[in-house]
VEXROVO-530035 format. One record per residue (C-alpha): residue in one letter; x, y, z. Coordinates in steps of 0.02 Angstrom, whole numbers, plus 32768, in hexadecimal, padded with zeros to 4 digits. Example, Ala and Ser with C-alpha at 12.3 -4.5 7.8 and 13.67 -1.06 7.14 Angstrom:
BEGIN
rec rest A; xx 8267; yy 7F1F; zz 8186
rec rest S; xx 82AC; yy 7FCB; zz 8165
//
This chain:
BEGIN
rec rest X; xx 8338; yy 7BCB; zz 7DB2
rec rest X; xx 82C5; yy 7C14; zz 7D32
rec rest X; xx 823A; yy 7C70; zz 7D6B
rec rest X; xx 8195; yy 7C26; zz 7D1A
rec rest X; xx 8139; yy 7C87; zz 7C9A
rec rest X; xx 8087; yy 7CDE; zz 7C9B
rec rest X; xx 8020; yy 7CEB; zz 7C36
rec rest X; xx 7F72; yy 7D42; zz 7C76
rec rest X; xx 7F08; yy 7D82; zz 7BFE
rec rest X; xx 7EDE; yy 7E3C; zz 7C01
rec rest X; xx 7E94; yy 7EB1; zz 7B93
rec rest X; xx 7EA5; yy 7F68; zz 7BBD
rec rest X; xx 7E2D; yy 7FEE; zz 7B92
rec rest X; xx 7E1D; yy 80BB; zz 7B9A
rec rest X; xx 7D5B; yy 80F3; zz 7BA5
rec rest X; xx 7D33; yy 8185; zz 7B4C
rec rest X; xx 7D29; yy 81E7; zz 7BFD
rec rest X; xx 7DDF; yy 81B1; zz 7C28
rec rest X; xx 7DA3; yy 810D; zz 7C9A
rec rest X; xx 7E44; yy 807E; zz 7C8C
rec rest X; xx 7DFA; yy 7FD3; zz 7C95
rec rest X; xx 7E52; yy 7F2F; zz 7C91
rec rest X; xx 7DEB; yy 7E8E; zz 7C71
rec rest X; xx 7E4A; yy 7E06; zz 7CA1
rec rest X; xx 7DEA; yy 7D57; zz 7C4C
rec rest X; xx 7E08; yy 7CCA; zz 7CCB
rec rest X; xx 7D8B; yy 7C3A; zz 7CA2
rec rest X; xx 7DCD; yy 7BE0; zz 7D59
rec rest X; xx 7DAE; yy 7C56; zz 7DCA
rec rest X; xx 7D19; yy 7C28; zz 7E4A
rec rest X; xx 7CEE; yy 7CEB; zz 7E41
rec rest X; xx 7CED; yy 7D92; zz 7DF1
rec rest X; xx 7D5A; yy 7E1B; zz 7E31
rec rest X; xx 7D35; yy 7ED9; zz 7E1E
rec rest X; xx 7DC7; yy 7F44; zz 7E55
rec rest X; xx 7DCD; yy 7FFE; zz 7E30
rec rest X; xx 7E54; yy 806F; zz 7E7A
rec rest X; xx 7E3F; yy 8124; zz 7E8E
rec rest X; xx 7EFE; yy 818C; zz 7E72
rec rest X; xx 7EC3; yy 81E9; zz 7F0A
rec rest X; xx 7F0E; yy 81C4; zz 7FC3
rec rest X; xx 7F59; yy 8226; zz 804B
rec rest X; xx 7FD9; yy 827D; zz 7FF3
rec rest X; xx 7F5A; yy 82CA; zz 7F99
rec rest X; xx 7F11; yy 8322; zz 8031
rec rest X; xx 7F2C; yy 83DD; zz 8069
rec rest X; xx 7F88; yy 8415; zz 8110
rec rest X; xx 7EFC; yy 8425; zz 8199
rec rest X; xx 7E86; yy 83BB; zz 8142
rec rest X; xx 7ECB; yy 8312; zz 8142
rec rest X; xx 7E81; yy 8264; zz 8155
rec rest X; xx 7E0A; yy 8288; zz 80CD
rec rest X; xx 7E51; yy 81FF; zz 8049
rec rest X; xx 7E2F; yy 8169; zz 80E1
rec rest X; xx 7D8A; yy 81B9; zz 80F6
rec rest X; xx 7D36; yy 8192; zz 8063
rec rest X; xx 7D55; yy 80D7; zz 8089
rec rest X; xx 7CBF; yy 80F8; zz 80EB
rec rest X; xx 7C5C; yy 8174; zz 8089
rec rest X; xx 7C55; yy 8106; zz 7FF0
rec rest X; xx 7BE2; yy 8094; zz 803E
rec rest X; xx 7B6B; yy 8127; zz 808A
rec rest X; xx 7AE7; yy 8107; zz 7FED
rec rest X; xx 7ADD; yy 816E; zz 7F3E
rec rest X; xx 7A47; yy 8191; zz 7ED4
rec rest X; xx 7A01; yy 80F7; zz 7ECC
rec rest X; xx 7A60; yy 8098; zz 7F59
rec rest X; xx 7A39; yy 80BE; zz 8002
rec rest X; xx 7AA7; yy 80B6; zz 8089
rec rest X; xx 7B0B; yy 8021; zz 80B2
rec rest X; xx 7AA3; yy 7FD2; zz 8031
rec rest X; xx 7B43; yy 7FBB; zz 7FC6
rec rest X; xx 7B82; yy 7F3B; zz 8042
rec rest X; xx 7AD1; yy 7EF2; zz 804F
rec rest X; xx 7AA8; yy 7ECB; zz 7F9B
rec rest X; xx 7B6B; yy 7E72; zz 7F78
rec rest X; xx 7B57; yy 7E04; zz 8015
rec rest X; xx 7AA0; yy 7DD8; zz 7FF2
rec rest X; xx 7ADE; yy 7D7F; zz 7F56
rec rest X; xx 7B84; yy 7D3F; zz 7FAC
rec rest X; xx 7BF8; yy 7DB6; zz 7F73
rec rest X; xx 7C6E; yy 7E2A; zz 7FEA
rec rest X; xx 7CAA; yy 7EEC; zz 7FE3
rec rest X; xx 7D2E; yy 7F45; zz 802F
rec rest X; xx 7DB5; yy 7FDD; zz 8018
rec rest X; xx 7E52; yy 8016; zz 804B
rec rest X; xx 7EB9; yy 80C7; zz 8054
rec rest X; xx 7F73; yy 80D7; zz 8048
rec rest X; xx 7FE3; yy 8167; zz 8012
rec rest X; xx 7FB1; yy 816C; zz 7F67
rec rest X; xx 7F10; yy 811A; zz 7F3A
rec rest X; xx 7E67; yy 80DB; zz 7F7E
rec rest X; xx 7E31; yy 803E; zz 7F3D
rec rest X; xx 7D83; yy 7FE2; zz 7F32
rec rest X; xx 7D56; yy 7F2A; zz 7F1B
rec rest X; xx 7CDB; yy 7EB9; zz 7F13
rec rest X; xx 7CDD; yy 7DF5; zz 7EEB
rec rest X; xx 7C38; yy 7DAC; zz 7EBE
rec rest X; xx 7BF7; yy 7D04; zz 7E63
rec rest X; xx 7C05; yy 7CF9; zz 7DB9
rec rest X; xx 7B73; yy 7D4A; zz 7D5D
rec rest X; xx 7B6E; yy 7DE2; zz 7DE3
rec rest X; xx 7BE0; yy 7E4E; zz 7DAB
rec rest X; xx 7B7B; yy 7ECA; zz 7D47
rec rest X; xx 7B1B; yy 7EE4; zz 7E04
rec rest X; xx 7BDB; yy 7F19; zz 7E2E
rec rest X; xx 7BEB; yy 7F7A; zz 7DB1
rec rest X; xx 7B45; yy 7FE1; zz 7DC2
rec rest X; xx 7B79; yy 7FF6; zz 7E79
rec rest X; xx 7C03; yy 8037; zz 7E41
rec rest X; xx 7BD2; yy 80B6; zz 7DC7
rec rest X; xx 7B2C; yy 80EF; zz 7E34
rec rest X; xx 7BB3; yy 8130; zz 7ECA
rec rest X; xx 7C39; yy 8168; zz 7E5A
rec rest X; xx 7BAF; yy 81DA; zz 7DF7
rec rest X; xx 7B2E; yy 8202; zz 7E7E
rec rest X; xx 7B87; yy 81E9; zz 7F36
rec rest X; xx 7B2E; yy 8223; zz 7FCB
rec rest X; xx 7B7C; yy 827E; zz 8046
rec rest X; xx 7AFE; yy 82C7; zz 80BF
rec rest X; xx 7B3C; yy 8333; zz 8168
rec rest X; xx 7AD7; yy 8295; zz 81C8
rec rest X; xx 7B47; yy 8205; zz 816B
rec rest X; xx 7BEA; yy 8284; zz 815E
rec rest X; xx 7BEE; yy 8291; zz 8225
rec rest X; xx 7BCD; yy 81D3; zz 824B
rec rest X; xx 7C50; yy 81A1; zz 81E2
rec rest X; xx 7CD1; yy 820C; zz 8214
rec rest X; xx 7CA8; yy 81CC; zz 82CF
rec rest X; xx 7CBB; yy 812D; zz 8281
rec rest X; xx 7D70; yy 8166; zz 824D
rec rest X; xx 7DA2; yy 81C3; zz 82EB
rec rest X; xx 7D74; yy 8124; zz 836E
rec rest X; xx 7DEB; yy 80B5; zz 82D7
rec rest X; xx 7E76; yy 8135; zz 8304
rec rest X; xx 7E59; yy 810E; zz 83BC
rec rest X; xx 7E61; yy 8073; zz 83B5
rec rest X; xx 7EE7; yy 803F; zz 8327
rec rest X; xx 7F5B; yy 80DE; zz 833D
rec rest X; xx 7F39; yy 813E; zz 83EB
rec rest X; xx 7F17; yy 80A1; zz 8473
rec rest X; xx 7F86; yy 8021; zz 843D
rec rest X; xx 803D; yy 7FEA; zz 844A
rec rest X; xx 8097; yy 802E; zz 83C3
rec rest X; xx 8011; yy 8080; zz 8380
rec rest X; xx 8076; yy 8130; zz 8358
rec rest X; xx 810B; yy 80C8; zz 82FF
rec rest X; xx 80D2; yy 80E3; zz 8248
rec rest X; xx 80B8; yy 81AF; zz 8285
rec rest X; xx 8150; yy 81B0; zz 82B8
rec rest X; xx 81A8; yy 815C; zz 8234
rec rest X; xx 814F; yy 81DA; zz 81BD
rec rest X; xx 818D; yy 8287; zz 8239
rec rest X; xx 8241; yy 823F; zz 822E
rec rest X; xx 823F; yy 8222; zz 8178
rec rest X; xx 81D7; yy 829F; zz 811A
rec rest X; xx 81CF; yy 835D; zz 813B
rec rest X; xx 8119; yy 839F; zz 816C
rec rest X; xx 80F4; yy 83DF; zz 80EA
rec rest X; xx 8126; yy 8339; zz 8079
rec rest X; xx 808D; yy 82F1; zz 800F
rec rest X; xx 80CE; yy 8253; zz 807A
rec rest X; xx 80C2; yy 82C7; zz 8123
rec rest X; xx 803A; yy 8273; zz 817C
rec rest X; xx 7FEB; yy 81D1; zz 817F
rec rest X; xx 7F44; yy 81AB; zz 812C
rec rest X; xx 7EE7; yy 8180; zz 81BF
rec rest X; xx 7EF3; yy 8261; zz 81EA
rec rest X; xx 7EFC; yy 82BA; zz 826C
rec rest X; xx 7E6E; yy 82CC; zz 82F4
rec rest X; xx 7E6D; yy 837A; zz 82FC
rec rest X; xx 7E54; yy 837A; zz 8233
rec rest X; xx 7DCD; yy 8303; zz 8242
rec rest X; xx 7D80; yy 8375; zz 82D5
rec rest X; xx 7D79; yy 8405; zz 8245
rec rest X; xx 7D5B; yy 83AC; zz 81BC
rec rest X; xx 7CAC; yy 83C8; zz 8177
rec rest X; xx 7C29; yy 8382; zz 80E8
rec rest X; xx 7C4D; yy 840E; zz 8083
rec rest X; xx 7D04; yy 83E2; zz 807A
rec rest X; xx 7CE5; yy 8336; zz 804D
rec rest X; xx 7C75; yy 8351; zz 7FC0
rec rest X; xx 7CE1; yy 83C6; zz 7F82
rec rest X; xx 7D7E; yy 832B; zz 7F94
rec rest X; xx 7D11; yy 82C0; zz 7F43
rec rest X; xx 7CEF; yy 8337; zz 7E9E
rec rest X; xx 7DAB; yy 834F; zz 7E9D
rec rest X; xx 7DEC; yy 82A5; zz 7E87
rec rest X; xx 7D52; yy 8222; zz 7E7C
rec rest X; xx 7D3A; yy 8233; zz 7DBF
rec rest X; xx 7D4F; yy 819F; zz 7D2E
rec rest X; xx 7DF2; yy 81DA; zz 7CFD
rec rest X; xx 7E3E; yy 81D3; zz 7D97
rec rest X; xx 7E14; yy 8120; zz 7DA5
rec rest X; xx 7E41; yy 8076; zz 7D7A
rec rest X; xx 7DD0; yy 7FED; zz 7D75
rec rest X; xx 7E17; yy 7F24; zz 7D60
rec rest X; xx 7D8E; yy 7EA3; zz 7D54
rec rest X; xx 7DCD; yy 7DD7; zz 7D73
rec rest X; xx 7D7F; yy 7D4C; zz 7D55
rec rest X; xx 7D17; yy 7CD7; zz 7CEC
rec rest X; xx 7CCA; yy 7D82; zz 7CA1
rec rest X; xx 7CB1; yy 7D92; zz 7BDB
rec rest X; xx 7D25; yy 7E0C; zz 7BAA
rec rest X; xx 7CB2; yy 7E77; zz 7B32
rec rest X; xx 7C14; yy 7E4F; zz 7B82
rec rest X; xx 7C80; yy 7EA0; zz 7C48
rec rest X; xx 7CBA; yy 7F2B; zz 7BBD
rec rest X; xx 7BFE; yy 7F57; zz 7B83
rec rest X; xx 7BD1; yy 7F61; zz 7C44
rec rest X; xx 7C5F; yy 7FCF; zz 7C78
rec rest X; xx 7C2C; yy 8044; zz 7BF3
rec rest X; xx 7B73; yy 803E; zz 7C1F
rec rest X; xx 7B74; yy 8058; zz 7CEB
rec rest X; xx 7C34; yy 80C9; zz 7CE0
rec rest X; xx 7C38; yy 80FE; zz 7C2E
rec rest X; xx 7BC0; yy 819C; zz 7C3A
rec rest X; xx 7C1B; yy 81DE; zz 7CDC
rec rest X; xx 7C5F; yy 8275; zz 7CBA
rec rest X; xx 7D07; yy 8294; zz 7CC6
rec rest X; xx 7D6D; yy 8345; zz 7D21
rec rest X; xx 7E06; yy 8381; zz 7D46
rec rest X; xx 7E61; yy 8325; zz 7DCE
rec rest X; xx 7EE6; yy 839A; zz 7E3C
rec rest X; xx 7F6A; yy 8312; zz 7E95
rec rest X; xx 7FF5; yy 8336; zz 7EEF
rec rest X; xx 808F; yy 832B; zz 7E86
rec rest X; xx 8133; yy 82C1; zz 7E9E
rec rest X; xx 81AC; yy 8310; zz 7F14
rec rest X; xx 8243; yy 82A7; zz 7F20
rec rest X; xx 82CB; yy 82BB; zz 7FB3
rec rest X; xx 836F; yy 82B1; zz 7FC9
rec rest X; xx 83C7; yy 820D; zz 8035
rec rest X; xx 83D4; yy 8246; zz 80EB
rec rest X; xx 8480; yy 8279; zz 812A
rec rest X; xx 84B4; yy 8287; zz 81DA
rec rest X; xx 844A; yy 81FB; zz 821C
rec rest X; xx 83AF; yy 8250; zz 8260
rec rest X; xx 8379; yy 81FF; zz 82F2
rec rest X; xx 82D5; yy 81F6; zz 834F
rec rest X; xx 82C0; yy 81AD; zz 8403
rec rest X; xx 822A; yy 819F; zz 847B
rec rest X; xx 81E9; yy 8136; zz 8503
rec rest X; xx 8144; yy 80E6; zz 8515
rec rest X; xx 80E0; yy 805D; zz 855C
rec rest X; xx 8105; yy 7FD6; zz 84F8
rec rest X; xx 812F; yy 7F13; zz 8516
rec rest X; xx 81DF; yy 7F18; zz 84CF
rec rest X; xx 8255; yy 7FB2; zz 846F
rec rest X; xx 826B; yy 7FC2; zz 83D2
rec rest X; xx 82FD; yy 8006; zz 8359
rec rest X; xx 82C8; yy 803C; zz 82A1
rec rest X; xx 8336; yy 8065; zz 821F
rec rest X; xx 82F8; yy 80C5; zz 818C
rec rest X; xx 8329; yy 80FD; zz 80D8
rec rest X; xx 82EA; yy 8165; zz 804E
rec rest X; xx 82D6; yy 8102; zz 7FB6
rec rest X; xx 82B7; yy 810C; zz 7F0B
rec rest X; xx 81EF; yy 8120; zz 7EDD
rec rest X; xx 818A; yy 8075; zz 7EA3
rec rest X; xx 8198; yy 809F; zz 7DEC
rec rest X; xx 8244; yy 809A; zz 7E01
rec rest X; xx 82B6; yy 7FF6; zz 7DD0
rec rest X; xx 831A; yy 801A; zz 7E77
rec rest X; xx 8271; yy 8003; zz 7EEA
rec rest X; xx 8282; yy 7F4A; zz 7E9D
rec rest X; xx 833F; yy 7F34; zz 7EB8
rec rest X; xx 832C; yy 7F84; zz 7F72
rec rest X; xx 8298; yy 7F14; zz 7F86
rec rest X; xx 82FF; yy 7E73; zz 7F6A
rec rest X; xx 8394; yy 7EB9; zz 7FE9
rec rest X; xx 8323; yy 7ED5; zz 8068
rec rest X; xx 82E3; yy 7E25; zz 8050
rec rest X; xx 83A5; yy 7DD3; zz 805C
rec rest X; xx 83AA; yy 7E3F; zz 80F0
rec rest X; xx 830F; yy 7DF5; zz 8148
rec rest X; xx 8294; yy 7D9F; zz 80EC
rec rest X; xx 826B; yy 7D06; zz 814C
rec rest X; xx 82D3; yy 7CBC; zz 81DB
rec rest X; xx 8351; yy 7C69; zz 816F
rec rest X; xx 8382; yy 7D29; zz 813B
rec rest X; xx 8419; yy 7D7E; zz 8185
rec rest X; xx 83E5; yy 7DE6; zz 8211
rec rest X; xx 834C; yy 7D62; zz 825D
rec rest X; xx 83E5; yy 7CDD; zz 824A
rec rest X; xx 845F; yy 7D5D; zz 82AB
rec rest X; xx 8400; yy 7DBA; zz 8316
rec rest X; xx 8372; yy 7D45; zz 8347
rec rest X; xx 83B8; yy 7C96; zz 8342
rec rest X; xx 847B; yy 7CAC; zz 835F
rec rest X; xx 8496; yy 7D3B; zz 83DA
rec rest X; xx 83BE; yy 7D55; zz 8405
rec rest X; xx 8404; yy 7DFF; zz 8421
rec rest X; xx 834C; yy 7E31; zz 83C5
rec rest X; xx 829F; yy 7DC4; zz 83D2
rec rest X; xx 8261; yy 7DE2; zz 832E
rec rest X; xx 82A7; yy 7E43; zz 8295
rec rest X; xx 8257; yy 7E79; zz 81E1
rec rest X; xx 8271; yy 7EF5; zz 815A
rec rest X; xx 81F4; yy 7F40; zz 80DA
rec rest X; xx 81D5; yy 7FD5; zz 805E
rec rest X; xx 813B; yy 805C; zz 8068
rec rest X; xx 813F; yy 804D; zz 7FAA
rec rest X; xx 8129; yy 80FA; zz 7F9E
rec rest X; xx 810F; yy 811A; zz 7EE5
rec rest X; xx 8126; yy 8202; zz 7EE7
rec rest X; xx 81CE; yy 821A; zz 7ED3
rec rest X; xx 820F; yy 81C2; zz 7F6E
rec rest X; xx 81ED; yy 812A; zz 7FD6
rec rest X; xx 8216; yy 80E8; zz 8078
rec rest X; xx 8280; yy 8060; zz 80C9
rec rest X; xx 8270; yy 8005; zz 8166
rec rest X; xx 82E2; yy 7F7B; zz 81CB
rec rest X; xx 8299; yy 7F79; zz 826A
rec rest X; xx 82D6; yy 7EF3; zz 82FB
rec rest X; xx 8288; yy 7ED4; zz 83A4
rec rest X; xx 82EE; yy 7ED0; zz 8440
rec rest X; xx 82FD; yy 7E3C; zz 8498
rec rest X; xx 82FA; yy 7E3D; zz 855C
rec rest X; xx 8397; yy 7E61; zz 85B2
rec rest X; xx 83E5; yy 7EB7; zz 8515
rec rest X; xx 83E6; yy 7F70; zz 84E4
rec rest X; xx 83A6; yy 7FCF; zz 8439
rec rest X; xx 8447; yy 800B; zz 842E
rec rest X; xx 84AA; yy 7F5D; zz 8427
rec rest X; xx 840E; yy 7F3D; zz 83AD
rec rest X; xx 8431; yy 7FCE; zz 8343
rec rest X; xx 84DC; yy 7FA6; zz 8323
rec rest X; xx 84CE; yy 7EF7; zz 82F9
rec rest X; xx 8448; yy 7F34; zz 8266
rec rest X; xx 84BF; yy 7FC5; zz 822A
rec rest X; xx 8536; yy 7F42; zz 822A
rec rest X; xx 84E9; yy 7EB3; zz 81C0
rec rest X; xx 84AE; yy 7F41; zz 8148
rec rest X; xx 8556; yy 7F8F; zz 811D
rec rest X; xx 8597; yy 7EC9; zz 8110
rec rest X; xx 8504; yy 7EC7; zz 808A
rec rest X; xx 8544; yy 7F54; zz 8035
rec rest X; xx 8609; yy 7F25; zz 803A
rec rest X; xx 85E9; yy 7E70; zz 801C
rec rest X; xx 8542; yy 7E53; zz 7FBC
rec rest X; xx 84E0; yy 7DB6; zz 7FB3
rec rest X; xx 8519; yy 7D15; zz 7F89
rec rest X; xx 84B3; yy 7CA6; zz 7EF9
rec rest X; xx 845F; yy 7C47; zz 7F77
rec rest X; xx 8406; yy 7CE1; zz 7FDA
rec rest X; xx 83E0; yy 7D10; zz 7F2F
rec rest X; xx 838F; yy 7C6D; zz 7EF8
rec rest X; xx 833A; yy 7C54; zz 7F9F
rec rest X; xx 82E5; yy 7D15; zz 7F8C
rec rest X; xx 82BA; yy 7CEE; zz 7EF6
rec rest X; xx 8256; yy 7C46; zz 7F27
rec rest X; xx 8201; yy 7CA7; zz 7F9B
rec rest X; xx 81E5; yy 7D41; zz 7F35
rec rest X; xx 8199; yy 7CB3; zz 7EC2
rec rest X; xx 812C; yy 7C6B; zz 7F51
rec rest X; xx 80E4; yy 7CEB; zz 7F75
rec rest X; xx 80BC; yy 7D46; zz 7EDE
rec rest X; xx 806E; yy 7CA9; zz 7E7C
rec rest X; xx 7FFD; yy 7CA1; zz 7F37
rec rest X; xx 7FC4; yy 7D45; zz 7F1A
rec rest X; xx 7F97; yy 7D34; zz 7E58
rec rest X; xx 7F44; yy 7C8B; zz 7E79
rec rest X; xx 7EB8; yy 7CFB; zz 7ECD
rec rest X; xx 7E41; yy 7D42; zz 7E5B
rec rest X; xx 7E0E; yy 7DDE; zz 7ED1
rec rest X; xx 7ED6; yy 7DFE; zz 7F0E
rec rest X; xx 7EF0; yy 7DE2; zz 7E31
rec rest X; xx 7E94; yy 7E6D; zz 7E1A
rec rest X; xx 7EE4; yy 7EDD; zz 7E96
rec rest X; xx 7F7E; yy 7ED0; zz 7E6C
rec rest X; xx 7F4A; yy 7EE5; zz 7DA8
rec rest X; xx 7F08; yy 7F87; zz 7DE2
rec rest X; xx 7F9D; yy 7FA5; zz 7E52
rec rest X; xx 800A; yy 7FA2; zz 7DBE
rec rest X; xx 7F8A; yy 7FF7; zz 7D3A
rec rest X; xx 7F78; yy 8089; zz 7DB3
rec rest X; xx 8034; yy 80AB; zz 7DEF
rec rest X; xx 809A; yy 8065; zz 7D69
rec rest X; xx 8021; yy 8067; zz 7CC8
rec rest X; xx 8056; yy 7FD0; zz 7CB4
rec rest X; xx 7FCD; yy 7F3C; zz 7CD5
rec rest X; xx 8036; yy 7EC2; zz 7C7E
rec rest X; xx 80B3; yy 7EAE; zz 7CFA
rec rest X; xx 806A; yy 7E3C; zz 7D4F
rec rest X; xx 80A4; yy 7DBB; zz 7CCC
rec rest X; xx 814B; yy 7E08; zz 7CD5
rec rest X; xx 8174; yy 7E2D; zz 7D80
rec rest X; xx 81C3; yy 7D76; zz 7D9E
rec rest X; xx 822F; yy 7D92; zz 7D12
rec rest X; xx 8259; yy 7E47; zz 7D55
rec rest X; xx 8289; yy 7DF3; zz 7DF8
rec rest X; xx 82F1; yy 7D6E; zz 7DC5
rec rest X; xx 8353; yy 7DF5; zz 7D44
rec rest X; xx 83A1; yy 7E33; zz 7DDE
rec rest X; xx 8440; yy 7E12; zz 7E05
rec rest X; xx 84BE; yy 7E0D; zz 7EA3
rec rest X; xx 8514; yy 7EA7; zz 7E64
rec rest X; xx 846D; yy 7EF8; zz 7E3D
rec rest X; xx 8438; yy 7ED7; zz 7F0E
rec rest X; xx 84F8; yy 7F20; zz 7F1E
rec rest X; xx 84E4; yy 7FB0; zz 7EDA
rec rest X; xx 8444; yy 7FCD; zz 7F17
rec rest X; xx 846B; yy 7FB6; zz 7FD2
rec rest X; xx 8513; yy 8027; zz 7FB9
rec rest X; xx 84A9; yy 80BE; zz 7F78
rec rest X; xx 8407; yy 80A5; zz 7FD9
rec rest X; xx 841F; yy 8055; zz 8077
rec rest X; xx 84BE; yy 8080; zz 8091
rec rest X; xx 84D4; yy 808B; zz 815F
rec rest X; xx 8509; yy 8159; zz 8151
rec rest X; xx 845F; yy 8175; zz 80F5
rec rest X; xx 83FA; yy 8140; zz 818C
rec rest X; xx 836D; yy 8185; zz 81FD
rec rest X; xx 8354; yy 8127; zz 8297
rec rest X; xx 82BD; yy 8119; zz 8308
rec rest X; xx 82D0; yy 80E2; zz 83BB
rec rest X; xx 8231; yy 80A1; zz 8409
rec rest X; xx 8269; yy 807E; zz 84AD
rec rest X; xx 81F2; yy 8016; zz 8528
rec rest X; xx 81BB; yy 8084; zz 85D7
rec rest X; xx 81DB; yy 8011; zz 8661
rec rest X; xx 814A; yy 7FCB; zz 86C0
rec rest X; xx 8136; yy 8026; zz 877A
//
């Protein structure tokens, strides 16, 4: 099967202070999307003094020279429009979808924080409350809630730009102080560390003439990021294990894998997917229908884009059964991956999906613009989002082969053990 071709328009600009900007001219859309990400996330952060990256999710929206605080949410709902950020590894991103006609209110929003943010000791200390009661209650008080920092301790070194999650520690949030953060946010908050997509049913030169009146006079600085640091495939199966309260155990198998920018993140991508995308895959088929050896089972990348990524098949134990008759069974279907391959119908039915759910995400104007930025930011490459399909479908059974044998092969493992503390 073919995949079907894109076509969205997009016409990419530089500003004169370094600013990217994508306008993306969709006439159908029912709204205008602003998306601008920042190349600045936890990676980017300095031992002792991390969580900094996540906390300017917050900050952003504490009020700048002529917007006071939480007046950036205010305005944008007032008119019907919606804001909202997230922090990963590697960037920070900021959107906002409004009606059509409001994006130069955007856009002044925009520019107003990113020239003129306020970050008084008053708003500094509220919102890093804010962030220490989301660490209690998404990381430190729930089931499960240490799995990604312990995924991270058995796969990165300490001192790894991936070492630590973005969310920080609470004894660096204890220290951390305004000074710090205003100093973070003269380090990597500047126009040329940015890219900015706009979607919708936006003019292209008239959304081009705003950008450079609200962003275009920002000035621009020198922006110190963390560099790649690739690392080698584990050897000797490390292994992590630990008890805690929990409703069922857990076994995770991990692998280092090649960086997002890489061809090979794509090709690992789709094994992963034969492996156990959806319940027709191999290992929910095996492990969750035939022998129900494991309740649930899924696989996924970190899509890690500094040198190295990271891997994850992870399978729930089902009552009555052990992690370690678990564990076996996944080492197992993986190395039959790697001997065997797929077959043309695992690759036609990953594609479908693959399809599904890409076309899904396009078809929203706000998630459009994201991953235009996605792409413009990590590959430099805003285009392939017409081209990805293609991409996808160009990869063959011996390309998911190959793939599996070097980077998933079973002796290149880490394992994580999360085993469930009996009730007493």
């Amino acid at each position: 099967m073919s995949p079907i071709e894109l076509d969205y328009r997009l016409s990419r600009h530089t500003l004169d202070n370094g600013m990217h900007v994508v306008i993306n001219h969709d006439p159908t859309a029912p709204g205008e999307a602003l998306n601008i990400w920042y190349r600045v996330g936890s990676a980017d952060e300095q031992p002792g003094a991390t969580g900094f990256a996540h906390l300017f999710e917050h900050l952003m929206f504490t009020g700048s020279a002529q917007v006071a605080a939480s007046e950036h949410l205010s305005l944008l709902e007032s008119i019907g429009g919606s804001a909202n950020a997230t922090t990963s590894f590697d960037r920070t991103n900021y959107f906002e979808t409004v009606p059509p006609g409001a994006l130069d209110l955007a856009l002044w929003l925009e520019g107003d924080r990113l020239g003129s943010l306020t970050i008084s000791d008053e708003s500094f200390a509220t919102q890093r409350e804010v962030v220490k009661e989301e660490k209690r209650q998404r990381y430190d008080n729930v089931p499960y809630g240490d799995l990604q920092d312990l995924m991270i301790e058995l796969n990165f070194p300490q001192d790894h730009p991936y070492g630590h999650l973005p969310i920080g520690s609470m004894a660096d949030l204890d220290a951390a102080t305004p000074d710090q953060a205003r100093a973070f946010f003269a380090r990597f908050y500047r126009p040329n560390n940015a890219f900015l997509t706009l979607s919708g049913p936006v003019d292209p030169q008239q959304a081009l003439a705003s950008v450079r009146r609200y962003l275009g006079d920002l000035d621009p600085g020198p922006v110190d990021r963390q560099p790649s640091r690739g690392l080698p495939r584990h050897e000797g199966v490390p292994t992590l294990e630990v008890t805690r309260p929990a409703p069922s155990s857990m076994v995770h198998l991990c692998w280092r894998t090649p960086a997002y920018a890489e061809r090979d993140h794509l090709v690992v991508e789709q094994a992963l997917a034969v492996l156990a995308s959806g319940q027709s895959s191999r290992l929910p088929d095996l492990l969750v229908r035939q022998t129900q050896i494991a309740d649930s089972v899924g696989a996924g990348d970190f899509s890690l884009s500094r040198g190295v990524s990271l891997a994850v098949l992870s399978a729930r134990v089902a009552p009555g059964h052990s992690t370690e008759e678990v564990s076996e069974a996944l080492v197992s279907e993986v190395a039959r991956l790697c001997d065997e391959g797929p077959d043309q119908a695992e690759i036609d039915r990953i594609n479908a999906g693959f399809d599904r759910s890409w076309l899904s995400r396009l078809a929203s104007v706000d998630e459009r613009a994201d991953e235009i930025s996605s792409m413009g930011c990590l590959l430099d490459d805003p285009g392939q989002i017409n081209t990805l399909l293609g991409t996808i479908h160009a990869i063959t059974a011996e390309d998911i082969t190959a793939a599996a044998r070097h980077w998933l092969a079973p002796e290149h493992r880490s394992v994580l053990i999360y085993n469930a503390q009996e009730a007493r």
